[in-house]
C-alpha positions as semicolon CSV with decimal commas, in nm:
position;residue;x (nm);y (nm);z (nm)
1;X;7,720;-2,239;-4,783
2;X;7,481;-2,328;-4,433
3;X;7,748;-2,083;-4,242
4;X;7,669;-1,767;-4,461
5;X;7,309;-1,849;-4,445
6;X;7,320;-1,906;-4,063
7;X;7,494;-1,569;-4,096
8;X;7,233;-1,403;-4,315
9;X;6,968;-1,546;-4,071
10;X;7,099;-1,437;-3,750
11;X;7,156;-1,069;-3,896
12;X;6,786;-1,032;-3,973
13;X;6,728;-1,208;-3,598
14;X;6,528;-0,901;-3,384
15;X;6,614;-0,897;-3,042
16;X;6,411;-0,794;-2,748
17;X;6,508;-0,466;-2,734
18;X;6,461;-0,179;-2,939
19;X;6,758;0,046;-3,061
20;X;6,838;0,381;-2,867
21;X;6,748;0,617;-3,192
22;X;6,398;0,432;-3,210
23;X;6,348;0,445;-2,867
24;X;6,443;0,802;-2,802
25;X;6,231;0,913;-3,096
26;X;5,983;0,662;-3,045
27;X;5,961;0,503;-3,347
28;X;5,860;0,153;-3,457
29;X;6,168;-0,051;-3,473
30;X;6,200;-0,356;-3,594
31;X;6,504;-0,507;-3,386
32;X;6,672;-0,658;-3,646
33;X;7,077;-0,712;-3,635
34;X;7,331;-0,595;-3,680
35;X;7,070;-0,212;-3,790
36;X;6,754;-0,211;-3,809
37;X;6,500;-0,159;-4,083
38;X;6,496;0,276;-3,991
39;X;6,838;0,321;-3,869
40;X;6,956;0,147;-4,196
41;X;6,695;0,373;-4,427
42;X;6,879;0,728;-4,291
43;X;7,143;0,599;-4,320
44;X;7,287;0,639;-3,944
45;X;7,432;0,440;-3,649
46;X;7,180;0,189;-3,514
47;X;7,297;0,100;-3,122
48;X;7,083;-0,115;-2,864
49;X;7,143;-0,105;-2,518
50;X;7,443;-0,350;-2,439
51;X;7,322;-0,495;-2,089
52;X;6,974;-0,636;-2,120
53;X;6,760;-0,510;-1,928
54;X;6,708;-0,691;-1,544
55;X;7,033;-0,817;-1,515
56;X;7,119;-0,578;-1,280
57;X;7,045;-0,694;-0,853
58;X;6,842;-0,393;-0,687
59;X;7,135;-0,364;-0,456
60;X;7,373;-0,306;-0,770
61;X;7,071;-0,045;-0,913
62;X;7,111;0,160;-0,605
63;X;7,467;0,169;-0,576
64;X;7,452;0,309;-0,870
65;X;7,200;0,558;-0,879
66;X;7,423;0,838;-0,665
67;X;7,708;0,775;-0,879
68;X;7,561;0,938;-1,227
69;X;7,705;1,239;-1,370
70;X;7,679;1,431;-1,635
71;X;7,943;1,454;-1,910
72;X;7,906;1,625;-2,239
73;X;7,940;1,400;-2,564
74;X;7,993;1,461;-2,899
75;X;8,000;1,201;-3,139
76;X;8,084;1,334;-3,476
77;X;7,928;0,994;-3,651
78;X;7,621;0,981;-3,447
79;X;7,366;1,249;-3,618
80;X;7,103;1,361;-3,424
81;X;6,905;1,485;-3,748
82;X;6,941;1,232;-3,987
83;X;6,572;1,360;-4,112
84;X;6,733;1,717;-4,180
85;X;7,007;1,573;-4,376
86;X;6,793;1,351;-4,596
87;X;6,470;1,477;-4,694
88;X;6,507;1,888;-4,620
89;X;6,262;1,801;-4,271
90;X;6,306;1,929;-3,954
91;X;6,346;1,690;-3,681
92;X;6,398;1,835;-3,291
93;X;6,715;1,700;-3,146
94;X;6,642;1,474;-2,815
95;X;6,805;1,428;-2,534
96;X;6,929;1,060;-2,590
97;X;7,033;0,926;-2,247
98;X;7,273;0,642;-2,264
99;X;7,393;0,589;-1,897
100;X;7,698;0,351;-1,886
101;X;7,910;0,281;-1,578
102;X;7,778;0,605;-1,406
103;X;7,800;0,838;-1,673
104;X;7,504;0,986;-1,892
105;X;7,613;1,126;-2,234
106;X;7,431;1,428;-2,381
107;X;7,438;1,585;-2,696
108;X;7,704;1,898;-2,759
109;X;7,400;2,082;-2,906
110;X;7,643;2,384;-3,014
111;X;7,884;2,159;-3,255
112;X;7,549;1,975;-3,413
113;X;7,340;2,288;-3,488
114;X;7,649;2,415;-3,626
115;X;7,750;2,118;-3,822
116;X;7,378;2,082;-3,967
117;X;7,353;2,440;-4,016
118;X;7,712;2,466;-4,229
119;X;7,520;2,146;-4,399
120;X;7,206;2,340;-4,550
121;X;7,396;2,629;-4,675
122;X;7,642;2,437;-4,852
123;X;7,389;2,212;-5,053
124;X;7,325;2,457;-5,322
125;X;7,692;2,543;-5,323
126;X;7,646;2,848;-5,209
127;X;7,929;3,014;-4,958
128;X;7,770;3,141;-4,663
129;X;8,034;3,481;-4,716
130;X;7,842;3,514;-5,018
131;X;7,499;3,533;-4,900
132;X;7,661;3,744;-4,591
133;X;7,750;3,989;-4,854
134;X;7,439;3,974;-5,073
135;X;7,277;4,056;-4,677
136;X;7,486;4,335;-4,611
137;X;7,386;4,510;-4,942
138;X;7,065;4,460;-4,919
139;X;6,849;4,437;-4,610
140;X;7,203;4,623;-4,415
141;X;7,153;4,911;-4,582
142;X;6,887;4,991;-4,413
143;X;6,838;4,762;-4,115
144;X;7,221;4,815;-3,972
145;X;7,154;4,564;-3,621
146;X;7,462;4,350;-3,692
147;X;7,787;4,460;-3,678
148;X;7,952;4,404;-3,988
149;X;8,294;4,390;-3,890
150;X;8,272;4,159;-3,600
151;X;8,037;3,910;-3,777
152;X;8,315;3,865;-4,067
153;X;8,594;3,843;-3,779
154;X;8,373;3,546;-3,580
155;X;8,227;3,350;-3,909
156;X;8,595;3,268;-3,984
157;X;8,602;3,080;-3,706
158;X;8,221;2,907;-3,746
159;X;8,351;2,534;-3,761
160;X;8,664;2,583;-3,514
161;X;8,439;2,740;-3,251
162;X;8,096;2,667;-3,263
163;X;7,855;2,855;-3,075
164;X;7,476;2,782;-3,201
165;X;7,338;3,111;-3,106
166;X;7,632;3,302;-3,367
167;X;7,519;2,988;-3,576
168;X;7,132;3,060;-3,559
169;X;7,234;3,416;-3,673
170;X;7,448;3,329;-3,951
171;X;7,143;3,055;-4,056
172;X;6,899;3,358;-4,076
173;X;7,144;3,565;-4,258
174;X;7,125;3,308;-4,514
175;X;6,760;3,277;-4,498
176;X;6,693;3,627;-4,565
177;X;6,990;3,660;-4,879
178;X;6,753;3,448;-5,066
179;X;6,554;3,709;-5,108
180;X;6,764;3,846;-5,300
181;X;6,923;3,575;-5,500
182;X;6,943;3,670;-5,873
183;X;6,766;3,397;-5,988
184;X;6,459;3,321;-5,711
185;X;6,464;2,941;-5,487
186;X;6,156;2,750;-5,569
187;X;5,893;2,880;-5,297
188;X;5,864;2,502;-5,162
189;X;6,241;2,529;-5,086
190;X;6,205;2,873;-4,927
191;X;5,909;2,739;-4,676
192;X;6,096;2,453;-4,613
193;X;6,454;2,637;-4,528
194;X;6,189;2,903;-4,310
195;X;6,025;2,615;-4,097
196;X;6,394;2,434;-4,060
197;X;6,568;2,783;-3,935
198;X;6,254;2,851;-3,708
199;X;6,252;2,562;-3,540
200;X;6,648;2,544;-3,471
201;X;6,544;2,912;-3,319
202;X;6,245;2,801;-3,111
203;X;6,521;2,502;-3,002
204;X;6,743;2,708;-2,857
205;X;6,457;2,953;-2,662
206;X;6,360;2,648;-2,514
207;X;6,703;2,533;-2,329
208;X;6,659;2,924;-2,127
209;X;6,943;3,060;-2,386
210;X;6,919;3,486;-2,365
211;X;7,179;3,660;-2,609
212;X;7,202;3,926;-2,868
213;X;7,244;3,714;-3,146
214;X;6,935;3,497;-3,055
215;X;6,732;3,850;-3,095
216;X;6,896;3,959;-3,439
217;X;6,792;3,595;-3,582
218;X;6,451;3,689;-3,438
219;X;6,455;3,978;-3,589
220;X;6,552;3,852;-3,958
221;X;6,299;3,561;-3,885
222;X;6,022;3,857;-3,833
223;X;6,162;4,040;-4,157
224;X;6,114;3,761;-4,359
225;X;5,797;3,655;-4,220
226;X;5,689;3,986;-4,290
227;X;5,805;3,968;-4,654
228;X;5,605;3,659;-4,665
229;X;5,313;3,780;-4,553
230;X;5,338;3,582;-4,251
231;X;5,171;3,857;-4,048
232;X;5,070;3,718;-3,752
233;X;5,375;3,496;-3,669
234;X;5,569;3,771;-3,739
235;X;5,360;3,967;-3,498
236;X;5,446;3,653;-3,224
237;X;5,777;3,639;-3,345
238;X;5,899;4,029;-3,274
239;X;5,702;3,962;-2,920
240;X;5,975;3,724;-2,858
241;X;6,285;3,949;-2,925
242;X;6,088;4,222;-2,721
243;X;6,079;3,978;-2,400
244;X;6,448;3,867;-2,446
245;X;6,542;4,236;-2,517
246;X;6,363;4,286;-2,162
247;X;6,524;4,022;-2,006
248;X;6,890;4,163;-2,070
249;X;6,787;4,523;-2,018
250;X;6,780;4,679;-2,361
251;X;6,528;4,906;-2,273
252;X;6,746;5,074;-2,084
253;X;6,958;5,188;-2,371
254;X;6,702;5,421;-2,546
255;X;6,660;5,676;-2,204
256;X;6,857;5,960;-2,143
257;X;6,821;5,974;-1,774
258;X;6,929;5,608;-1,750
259;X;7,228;5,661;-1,943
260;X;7,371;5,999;-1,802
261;X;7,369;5,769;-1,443
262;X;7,546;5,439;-1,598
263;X;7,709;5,616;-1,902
264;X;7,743;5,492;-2,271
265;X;7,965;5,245;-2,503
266;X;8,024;5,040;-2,798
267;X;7,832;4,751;-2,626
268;X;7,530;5,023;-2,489
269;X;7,505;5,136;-2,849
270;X;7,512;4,814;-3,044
271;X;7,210;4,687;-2,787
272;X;7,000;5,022;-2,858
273;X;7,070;4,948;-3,225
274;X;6,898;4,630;-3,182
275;X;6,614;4,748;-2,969
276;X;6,552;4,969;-3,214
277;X;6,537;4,719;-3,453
278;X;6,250;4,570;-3,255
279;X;6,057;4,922;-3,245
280;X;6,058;4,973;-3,602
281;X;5,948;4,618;-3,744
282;X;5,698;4,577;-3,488
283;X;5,544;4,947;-3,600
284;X;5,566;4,837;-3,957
285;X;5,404;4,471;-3,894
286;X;5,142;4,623;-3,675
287;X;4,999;4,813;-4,017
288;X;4,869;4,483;-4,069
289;X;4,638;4,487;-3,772
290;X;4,471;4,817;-3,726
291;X;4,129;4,645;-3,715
292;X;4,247;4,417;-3,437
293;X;4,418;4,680;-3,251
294;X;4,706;4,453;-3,085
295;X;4,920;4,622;-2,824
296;X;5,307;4,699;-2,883
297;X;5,539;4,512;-2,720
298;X;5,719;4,786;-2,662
299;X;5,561;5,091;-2,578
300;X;5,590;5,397;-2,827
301;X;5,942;5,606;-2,663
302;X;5,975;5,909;-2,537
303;X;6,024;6,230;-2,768
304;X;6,363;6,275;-2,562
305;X;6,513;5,950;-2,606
306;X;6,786;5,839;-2,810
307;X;6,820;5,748;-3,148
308;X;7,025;5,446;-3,287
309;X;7,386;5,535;-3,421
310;X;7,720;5,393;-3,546
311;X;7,937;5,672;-3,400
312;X;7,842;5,694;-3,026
313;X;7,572;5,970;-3,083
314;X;7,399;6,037;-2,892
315;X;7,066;6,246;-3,034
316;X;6,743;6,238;-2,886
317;X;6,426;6,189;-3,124
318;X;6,320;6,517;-3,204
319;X;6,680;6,587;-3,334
320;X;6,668;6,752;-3,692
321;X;6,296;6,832;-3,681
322;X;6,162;7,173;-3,608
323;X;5,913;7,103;-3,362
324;X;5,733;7,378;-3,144
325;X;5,844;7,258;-2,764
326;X;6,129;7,039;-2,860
327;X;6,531;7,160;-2,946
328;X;6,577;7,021;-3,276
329;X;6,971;7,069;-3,253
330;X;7,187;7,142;-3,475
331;X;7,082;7,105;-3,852
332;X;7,386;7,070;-4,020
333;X;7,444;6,704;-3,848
334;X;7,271;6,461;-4,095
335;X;7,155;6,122;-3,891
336;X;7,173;5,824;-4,020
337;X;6,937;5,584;-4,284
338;X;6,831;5,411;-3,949
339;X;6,845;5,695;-3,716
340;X;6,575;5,828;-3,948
341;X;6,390;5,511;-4,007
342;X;6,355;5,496;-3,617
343;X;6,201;5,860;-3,589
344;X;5,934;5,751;-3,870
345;X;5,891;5,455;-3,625
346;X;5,812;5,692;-3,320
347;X;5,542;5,898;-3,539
348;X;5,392;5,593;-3,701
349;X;5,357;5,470;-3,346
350;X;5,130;5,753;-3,256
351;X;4,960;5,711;-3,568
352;X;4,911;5,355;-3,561
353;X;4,782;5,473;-3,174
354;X;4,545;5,738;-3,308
355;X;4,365;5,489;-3,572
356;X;4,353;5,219;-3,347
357;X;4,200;5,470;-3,053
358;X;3,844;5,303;-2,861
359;X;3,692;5,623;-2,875
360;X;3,682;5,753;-3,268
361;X;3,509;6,066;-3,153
362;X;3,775;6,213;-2,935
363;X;3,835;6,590;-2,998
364;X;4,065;6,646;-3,288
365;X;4,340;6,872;-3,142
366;X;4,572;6,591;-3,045
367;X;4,516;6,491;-3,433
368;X;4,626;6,818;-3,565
369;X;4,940;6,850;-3,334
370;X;5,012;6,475;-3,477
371;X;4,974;6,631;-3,845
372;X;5,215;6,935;-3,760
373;X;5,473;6,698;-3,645
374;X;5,437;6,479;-3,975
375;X;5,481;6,744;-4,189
376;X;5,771;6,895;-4,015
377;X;5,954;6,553;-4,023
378;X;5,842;6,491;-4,342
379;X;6,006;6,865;-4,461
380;X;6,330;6,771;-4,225
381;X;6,361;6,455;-4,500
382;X;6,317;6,628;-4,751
383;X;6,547;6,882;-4,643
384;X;6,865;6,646;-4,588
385;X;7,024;6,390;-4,768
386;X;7,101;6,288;-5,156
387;X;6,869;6,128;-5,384
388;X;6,745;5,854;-5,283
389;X;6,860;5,820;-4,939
390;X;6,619;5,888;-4,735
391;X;6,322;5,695;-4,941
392;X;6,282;5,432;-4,618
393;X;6,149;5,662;-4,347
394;X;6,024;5,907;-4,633
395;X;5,818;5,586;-4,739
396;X;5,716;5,527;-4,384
397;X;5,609;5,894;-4,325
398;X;5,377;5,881;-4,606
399;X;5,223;5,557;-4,485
């Protein structure tokens, strides 16, 4: 009877040390053995340093000081977002140093954010093909910057071969499908899920990462925040994408004259596709700030550039609409939903640049050319397509 109190006792005993989690985190910690007080409360593995602290002899300290290395970890029963898991709150992963005999352990950020991310969009039961599919006839439709095919042919191999920037996507995917749920999330769920998939996002931006998929999840980010009403974060958020996009030399992909030196492809054409994607969110967010008269973060293209395809196209802007000065080409091609979403993009650019103009009194030729070339592209809509599908940039046009 003493010996299991003696027990009880000594497991309640703190020490002088507080646990690595508490530490790293810095958190109050109450030392006790064999867990503490937090540790115990999420329900994850408490672990204190094993060598107090000043046993080692200076000499020993800088022996081994040249000797560390670094090795990458993952423990699959050590979760770095125990906060996530529990109460639906985003904590940001640390960097929890434990250096041991000359080697320093570091989280396998790609397997966790994948793991936690497979984690939220299972807890409603939902199956992330599912809200792939409720995304690709929806928002898709009309916003093609993800490759169908190849998304399907990766996400079966999520878990096997995790790569947090595909994961990010995949997490935004889902994000935006609830839009579109048939029966609607409560909204404290949706702002919860929004400021969980944002920060994994800003996470990964801050470790340097630059990749395609990383601007597509901005770009759903931006389209929800839009749909929310978010305005002005979405207006930060698309400034994002547009820097990345920079950085890996999407810009490129719109002009001819770059193209006809380096020449075209499936890779060129998914990348304009994107950048394009960029363009026309940012032109429609930027409605909401005509007063303010923000700058683009991407400047309005080029009447000859090209428009975004599926099938290698490559048509410049003014393709399809009769406009004096410009060869319209040939009118029995139809372009695409997006193609023509990205030329009501261009004009609402110049529009958006006309309203916004310093000097209000300027003479009112250049706004009389602008009219002519709305009303042509607004007769080219008119003039192609079936019913209904062309309501997007005819929407736009009108606007």
């Amino acid at each position: 009877m003493n010996g299991a109190v003696d027990d009880a006792q000594r497991s309640k005993t703190p020490i002088s040390s507080v646990c690595i989690r508490c530490k790293t985190r810095k958190k109050k910690c109450d030392k006790a053995l064999p867990t503490c007080s937090r540790c115990t409360r999420l329900k994850v593995r408490c672990q204190y340093d094993s060598e107090p602290r000043g046993t080692s002899t200076p000499s020993e300290q800088s022996s081994h000081s040249g000797d560390i290395h670094v090795t990458v970890h993952q423990d699959r029963n050590f979760n770095f977002f125990p906060e996530l898991i529990t109460q639906f709150t985003f904590i940001a992963p640390q960097p929890a140093f434990s250096v041991r005999q000359g080697v320093r352990k570091v989280l396998d950020l790609d397997e966790q954010l994948t793991e936690q991310a497979c984690d939220i969009m299972s807890r409603d039961g939902e199956d992330i093909a599912i809200s792939s599919s409720r995304y690709f006839n929806s928002v898709h439709e009309w916003y093609p910057i993800i490759a169908k095919e190849e998304l399907y042919g990766r996400l079966a191999h999520l878990r096997s071969s995790p790569n947090a920037d595909f994961t990010i996507l995949i997490l935004t995917i889902y994000l935006v499908s609830q839009m579109y749920r048939p029966s609607p999330r409560p909204r404290d769920d949706l702002e919860q899920l929004h400021n969980t998939v944002k920060s994994f996002h800003s996470i990964l931006l801050s470790t340097g990462r630059s990749s395609i998929e990383l601007i597509q999840a901005g770009l759903l980010l931006a389209l929800y925040e839009h749909c929310q009403a978010l305005h002005t974060v979405t207006y930060q958020t698309l400034g994002v994408c547009a820097r990345m996009g920079y950085a890996l030399g999407y810009h490129k992909t719109i002009s001819r004259d770059i193209l006809d030196q380096t020449g075209d492809n499936e890779v060129v054409s998914k990348q304009r596709r994107v950048w394009w994607g960029i363009i026309i969110l940012e032109r429609i967010s930027c409605l909401e700030f005509l007063d303010a008269k923000l700058p683009f973060a991407i400047p309005t293209p080029k009447m000859t550039d090209i428009l975004p395809s599926d099938d290698g196209a490559r048509h410049p802007i003014s393709h399809g609409i009769a406009i004096p000065g410009y060869t319209s080409g040939s009118g029995s091609v139809n372009l695409s939903v997006h193609a023509r979403i990205a030329q009501s993009a261009f004009f609402l650019s110049h529009v958006i640049d006309r309203v916004s103009a310093l000097a209000p009194n300027t003479s009112s030729c250049g706004a009389a050319m602008l009219d002519e070339k709305l009303r042509a592209f607004a007769l080219a809509l008119l003039e192609t397509g079936g019913r209904m599908f062309l309501c997007s940039p005819y929407t736009i046009c009108l606007r």
